[in-house]
MILOSE-348356 format. One record per residue (C-alpha): residue number from 1; x, y, z. Coordinates in Angstrom, 2 decimals. Layout:
# MILOSE-348356
{NUM, {X, Y, Z}}
...
# end
This chain:
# MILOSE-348356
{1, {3.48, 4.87, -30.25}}
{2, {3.98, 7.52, -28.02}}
{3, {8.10, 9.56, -28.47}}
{4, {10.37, 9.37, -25.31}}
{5, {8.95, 10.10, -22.09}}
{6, {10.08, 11.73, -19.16}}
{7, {10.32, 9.41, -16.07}}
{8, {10.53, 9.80, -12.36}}
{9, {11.23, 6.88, -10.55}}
{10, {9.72, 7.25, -7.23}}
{11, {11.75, 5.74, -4.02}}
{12, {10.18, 5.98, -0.58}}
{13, {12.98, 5.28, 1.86}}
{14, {13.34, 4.77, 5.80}}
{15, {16.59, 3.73, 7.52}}
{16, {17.67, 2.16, 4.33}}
{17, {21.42, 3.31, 4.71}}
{18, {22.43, -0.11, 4.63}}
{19, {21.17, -1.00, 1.24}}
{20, {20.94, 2.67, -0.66}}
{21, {24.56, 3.19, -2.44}}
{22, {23.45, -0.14, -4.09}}
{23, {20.28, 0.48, -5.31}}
{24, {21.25, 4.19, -6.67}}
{25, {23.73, 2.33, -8.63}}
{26, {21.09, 0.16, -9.75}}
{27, {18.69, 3.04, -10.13}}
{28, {20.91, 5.44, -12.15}}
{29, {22.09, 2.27, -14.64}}
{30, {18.57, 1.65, -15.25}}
{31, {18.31, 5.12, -16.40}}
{32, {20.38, 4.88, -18.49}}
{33, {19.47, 1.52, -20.27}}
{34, {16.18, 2.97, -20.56}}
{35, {17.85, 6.02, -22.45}}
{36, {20.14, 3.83, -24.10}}
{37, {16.99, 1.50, -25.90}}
{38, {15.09, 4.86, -26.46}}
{39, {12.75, 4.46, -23.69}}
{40, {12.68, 7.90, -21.96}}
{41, {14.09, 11.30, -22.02}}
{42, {17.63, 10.97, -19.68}}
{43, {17.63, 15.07, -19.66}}
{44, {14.22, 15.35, -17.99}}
{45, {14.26, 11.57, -16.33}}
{46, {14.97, 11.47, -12.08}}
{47, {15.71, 8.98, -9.11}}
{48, {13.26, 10.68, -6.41}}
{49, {14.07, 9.56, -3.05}}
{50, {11.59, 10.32, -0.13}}
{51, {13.41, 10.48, 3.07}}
{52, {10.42, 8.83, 5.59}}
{53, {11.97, 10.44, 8.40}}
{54, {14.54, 7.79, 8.82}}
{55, {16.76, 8.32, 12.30}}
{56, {20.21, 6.57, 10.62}}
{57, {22.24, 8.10, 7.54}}
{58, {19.52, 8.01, 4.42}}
{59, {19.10, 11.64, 4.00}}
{60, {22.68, 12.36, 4.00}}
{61, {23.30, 9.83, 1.07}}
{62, {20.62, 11.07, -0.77}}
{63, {21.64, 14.47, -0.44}}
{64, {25.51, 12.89, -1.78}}
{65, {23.68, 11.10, -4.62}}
{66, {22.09, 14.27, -5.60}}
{67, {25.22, 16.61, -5.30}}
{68, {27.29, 14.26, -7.85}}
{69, {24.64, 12.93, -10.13}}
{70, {22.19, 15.08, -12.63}}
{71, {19.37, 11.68, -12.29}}
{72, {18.76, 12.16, -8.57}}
{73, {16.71, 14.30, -6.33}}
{74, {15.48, 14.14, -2.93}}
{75, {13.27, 15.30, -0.36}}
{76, {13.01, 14.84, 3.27}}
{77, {9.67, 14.99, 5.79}}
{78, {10.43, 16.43, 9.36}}
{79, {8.75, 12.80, 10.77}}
{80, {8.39, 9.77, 9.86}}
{81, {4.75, 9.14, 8.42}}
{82, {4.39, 5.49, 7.01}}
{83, {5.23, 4.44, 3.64}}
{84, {2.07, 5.38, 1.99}}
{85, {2.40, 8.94, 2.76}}
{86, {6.01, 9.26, 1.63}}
{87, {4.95, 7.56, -1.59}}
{88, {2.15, 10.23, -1.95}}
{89, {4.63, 12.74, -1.42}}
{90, {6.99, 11.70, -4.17}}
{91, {3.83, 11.62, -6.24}}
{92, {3.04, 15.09, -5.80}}
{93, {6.46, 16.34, -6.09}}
{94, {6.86, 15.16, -9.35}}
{95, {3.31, 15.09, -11.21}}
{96, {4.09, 18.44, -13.08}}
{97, {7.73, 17.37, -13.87}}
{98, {7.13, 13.94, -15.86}}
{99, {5.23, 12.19, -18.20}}
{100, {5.26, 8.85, -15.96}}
{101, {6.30, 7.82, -12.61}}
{102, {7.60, 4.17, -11.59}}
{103, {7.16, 3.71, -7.85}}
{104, {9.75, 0.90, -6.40}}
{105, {10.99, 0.19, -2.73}}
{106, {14.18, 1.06, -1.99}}
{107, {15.50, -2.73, -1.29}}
{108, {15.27, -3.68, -5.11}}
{109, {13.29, -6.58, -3.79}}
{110, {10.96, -6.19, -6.95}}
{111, {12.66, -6.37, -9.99}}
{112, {13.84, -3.16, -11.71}}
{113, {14.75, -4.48, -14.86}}
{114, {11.31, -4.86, -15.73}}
{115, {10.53, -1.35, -15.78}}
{116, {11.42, -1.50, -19.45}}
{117, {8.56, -3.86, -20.34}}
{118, {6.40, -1.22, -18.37}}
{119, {7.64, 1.88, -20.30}}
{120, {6.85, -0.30, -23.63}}
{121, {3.46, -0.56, -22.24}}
{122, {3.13, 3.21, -21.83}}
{123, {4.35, 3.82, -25.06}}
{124, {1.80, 1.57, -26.42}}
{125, {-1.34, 3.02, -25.13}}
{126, {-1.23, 2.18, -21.10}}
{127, {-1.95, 4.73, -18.77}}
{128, {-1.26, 2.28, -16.01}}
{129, {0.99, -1.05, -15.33}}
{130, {1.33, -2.91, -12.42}}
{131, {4.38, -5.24, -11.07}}
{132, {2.96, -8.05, -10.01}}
{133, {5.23, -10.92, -8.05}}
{134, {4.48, -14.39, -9.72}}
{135, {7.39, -15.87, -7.55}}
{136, {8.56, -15.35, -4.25}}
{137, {10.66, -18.45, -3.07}}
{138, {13.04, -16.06, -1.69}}
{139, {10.82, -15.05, 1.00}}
{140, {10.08, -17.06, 4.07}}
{141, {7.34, -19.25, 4.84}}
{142, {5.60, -17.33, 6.95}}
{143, {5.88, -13.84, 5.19}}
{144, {4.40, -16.00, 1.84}}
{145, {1.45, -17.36, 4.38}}
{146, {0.78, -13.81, 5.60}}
{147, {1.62, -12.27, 1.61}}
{148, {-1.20, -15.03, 0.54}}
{149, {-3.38, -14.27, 3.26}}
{150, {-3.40, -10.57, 2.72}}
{151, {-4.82, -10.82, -0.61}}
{152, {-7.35, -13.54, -0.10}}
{153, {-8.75, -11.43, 3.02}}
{154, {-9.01, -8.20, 1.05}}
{155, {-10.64, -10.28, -1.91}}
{156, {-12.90, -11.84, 0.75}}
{157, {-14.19, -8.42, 1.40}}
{158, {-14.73, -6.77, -1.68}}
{159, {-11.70, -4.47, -1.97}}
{160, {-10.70, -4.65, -5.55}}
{161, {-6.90, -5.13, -5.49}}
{162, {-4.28, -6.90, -7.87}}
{163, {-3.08, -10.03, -6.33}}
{164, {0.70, -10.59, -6.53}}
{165, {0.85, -6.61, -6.34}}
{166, {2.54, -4.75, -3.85}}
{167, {3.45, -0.76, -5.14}}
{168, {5.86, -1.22, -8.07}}
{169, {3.91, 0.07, -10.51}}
{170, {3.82, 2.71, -13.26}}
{171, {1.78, 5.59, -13.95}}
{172, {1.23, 7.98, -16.35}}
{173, {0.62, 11.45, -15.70}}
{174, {-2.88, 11.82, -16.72}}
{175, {-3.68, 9.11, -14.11}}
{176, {-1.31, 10.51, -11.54}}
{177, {-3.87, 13.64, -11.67}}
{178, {-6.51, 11.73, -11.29}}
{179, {-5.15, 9.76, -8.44}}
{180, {-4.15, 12.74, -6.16}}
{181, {-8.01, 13.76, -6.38}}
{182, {-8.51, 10.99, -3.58}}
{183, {-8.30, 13.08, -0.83}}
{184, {-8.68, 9.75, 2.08}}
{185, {-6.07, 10.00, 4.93}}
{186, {-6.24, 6.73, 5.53}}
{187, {-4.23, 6.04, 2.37}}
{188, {-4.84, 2.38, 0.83}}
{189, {-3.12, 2.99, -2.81}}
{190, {-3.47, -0.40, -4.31}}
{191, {-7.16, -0.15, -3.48}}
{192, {-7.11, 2.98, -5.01}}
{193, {-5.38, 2.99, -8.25}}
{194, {-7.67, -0.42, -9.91}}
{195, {-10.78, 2.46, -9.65}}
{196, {-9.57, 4.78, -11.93}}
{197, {-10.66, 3.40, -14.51}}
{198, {-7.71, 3.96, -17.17}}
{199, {-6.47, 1.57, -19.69}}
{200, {-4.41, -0.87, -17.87}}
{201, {-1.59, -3.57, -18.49}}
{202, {0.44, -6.25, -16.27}}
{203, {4.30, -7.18, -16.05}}
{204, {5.70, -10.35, -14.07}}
{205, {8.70, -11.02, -12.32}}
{206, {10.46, -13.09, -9.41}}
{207, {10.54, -11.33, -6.19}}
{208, {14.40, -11.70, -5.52}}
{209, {15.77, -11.67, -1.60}}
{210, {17.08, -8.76, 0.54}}
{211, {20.48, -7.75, 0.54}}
{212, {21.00, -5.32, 3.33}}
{213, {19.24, -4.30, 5.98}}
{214, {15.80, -5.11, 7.23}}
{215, {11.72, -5.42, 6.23}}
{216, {9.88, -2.08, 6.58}}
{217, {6.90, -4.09, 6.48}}
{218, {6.47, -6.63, 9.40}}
{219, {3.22, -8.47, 10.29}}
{220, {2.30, -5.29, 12.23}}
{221, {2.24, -3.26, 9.90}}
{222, {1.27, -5.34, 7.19}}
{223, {-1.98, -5.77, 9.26}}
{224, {-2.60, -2.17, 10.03}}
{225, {-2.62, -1.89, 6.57}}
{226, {-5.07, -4.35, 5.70}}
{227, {-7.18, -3.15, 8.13}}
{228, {-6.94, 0.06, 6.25}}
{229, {-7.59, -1.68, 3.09}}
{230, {-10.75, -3.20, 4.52}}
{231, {-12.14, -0.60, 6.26}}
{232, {-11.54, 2.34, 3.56}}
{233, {-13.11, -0.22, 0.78}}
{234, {-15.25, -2.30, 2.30}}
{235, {-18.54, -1.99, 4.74}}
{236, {-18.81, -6.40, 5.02}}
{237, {-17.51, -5.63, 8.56}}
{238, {-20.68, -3.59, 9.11}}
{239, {-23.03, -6.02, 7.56}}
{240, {-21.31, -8.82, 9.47}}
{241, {-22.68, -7.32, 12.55}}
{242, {-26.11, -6.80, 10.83}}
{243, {-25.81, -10.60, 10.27}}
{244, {-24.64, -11.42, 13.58}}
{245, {-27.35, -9.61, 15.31}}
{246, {-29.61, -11.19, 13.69}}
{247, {-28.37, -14.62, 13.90}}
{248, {-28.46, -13.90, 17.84}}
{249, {-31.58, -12.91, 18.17}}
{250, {-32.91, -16.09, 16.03}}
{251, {-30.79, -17.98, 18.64}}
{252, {-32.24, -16.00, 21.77}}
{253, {-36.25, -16.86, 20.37}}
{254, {-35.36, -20.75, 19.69}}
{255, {-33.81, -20.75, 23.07}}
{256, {-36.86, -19.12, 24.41}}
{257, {-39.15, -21.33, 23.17}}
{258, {-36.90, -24.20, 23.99}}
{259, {-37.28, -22.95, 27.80}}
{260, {-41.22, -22.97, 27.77}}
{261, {-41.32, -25.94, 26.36}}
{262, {-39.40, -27.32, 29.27}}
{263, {-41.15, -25.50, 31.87}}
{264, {-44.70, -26.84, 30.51}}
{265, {-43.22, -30.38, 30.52}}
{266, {-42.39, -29.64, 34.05}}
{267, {-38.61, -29.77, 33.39}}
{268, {-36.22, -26.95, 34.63}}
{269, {-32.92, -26.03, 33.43}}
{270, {-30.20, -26.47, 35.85}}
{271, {-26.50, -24.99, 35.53}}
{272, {-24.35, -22.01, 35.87}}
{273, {-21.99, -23.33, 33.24}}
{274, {-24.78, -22.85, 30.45}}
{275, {-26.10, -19.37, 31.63}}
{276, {-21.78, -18.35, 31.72}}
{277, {-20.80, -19.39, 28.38}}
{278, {-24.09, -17.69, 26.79}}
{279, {-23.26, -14.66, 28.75}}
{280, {-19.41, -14.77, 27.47}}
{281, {-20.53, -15.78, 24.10}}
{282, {-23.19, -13.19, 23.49}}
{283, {-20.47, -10.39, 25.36}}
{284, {-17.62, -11.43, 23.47}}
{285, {-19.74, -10.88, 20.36}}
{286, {-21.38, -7.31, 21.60}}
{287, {-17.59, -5.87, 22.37}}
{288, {-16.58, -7.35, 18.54}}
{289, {-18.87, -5.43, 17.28}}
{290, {-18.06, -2.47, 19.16}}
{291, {-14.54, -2.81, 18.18}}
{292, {-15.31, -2.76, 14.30}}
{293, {-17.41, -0.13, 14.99}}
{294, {-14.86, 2.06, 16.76}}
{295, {-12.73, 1.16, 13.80}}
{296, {-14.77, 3.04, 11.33}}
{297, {-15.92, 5.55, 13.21}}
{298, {-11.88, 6.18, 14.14}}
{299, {-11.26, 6.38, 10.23}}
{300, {-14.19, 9.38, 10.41}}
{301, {-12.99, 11.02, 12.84}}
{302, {-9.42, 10.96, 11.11}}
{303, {-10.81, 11.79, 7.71}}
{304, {-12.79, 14.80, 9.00}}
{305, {-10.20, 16.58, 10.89}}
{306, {-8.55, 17.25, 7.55}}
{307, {-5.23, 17.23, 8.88}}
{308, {-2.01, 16.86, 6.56}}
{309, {-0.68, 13.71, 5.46}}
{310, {2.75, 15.04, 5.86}}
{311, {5.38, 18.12, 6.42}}
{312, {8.36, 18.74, 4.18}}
{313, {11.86, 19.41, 5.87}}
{314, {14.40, 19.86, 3.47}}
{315, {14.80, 19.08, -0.37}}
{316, {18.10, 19.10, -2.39}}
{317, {18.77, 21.17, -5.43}}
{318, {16.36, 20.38, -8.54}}
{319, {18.76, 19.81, -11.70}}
{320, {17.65, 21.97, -14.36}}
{321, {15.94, 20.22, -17.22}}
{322, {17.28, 20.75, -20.90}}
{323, {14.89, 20.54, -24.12}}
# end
């Protein structure tokens, strides 16, 4: 068994004014259960809020949280950049500062209480746990259909990810260094993480339902980011055209001979409508696979401009630690 850690919890935010004064509340209490059962270090243990550029109050009530309470920190990136970078950020702000890091959304959706069974896991030997939602009644039927539809595509094509598993998770810090070797700036984490390799463990829990404010991740963007998922992981898309091609071109020869057949019998092959839906059929295939093509070489061109994945603005104080 390993003594008490030192634990960020990691809280990627945008326009969450509506819900945050609850969750700190939430987030500083579960700080100090943790303490409280022996579970981490509260001295050296933070709430680290990532401001994703958000355009309503969030930065000045993290700055608020962080002027009255020792637990929380914040810091703030001049635009908003998606929720994969902000996580990224927290994760770099805090890999020399802690011996673990719990990433959690800022709605509480995912339950926090279970962070406790995760630290246990740590403290056993896991480098590694994941949050993984074995019930979500709470949301609605169509964001379960597109939840369940997510990971069955992303199975389909080969991208090793945890089903039920969003990015509530913990990490230790040997496999936080590891992780921020990835240098991809198309940033799929829950691709990611399963292919480090370190000893891993599992924690379930009932997704419970919003209290304030809104989903940050819509069908939009919940497909961008499979897309990302797919695309950074996977090359099926590619070999689907492979196949496709090839499947064409067995069609065109049968099709051929089909035609000289006819023509030695003396029959001839009448019709526009034929000839038109071969034409659409074989163009509508032909821009497809330009399109998946233009995806991946997008992703290249994105990947070797070596741009950054983000831009700090502003950070509050850093409480001191004490030993």
């Amino acid at each position: 068994m390993k003594s008490k850690p030192s634990i960020y919890i990691i809280v990627p935010c945008f326009n969450e004014e509506a819900i945050l004064a609850f969750s700190n509340k939430k987030l500083e209490d579960q700080i100090t259960k943790l303490a409280n059962n022996n579970l981490c270090c509260p001295l050296n243990s933070r709430i680290l809020y990532i401001d994703d550029g958000s355009a309503d109050g969030t930065w000045q009530l993290i700055s608020s949280f962080a002027e009255r309470s020792k637990f929380v920190e914040g810091i703030k990136l001049s635009r908003n950049k998606g929720h994969q970078n902000a996580l990224l950020a927290g994760l770099n702000e805090c890999v020399n500062k802690c011996n673990l890091c719990i990433s959690i959304d800022a709605d509480l959706q995912d339950n926090l209480e279970v962070s406790s069974q995760m630290v246990e896991h740590y403290m056993a030997g896991y480098d590694i746990v994941y949050g993984i939602r074995n019930d979500r009644s709470s949301d609605s039927r169509s964001k379960r259909f597109y939840a369940n539809f997510f990971y069955s595509l992303m199975l389909s094509m080969g991208v090793e990810i945890i089903p039920g598993h969003a990015d509530y998770r913990l990490i230790s810090q040997r496999a936080l260094i590891e992780l921020l070797r990835y240098q991809e700036r198309a940033l799929f984490l829950r691709g990611i993480i399963p292919l480090l390799g370190f000893k891993t463990a599992a924690v379930y829990y009932a997704r419970t339902a919003r209290l304030a404010g809104s989903s940050k991740y819509p069908f939009r963007k919940s497909l961008a980011l499979a897309v990302d998922g797919i695309i950074s992981f996977s090359n099926i898309p590619l070999r689907a055209i492979a196949y496709l091609g090839c499947a064409m071109a067995l069609l065109a020869a049968l099709g051929i001979i089909a035609i000289f057949i006819n023509t030695l019998q003396g029959n001839t092959v009448q019709g526009w409508p034929s000839l038109m839906v071969a034409l659409f059929f074989i163009g509508g295939c032909q821009l497809l696979s330009i399109g998946i093509l233009g995806e991946y070489l997008g992703r290249i061109y994105k990947e070797v401009k070596q741009r950054p994945r983000y831009h700090l603005e502003e950070r509050t104080k850093e409480h001191q630690e004490y030993n």
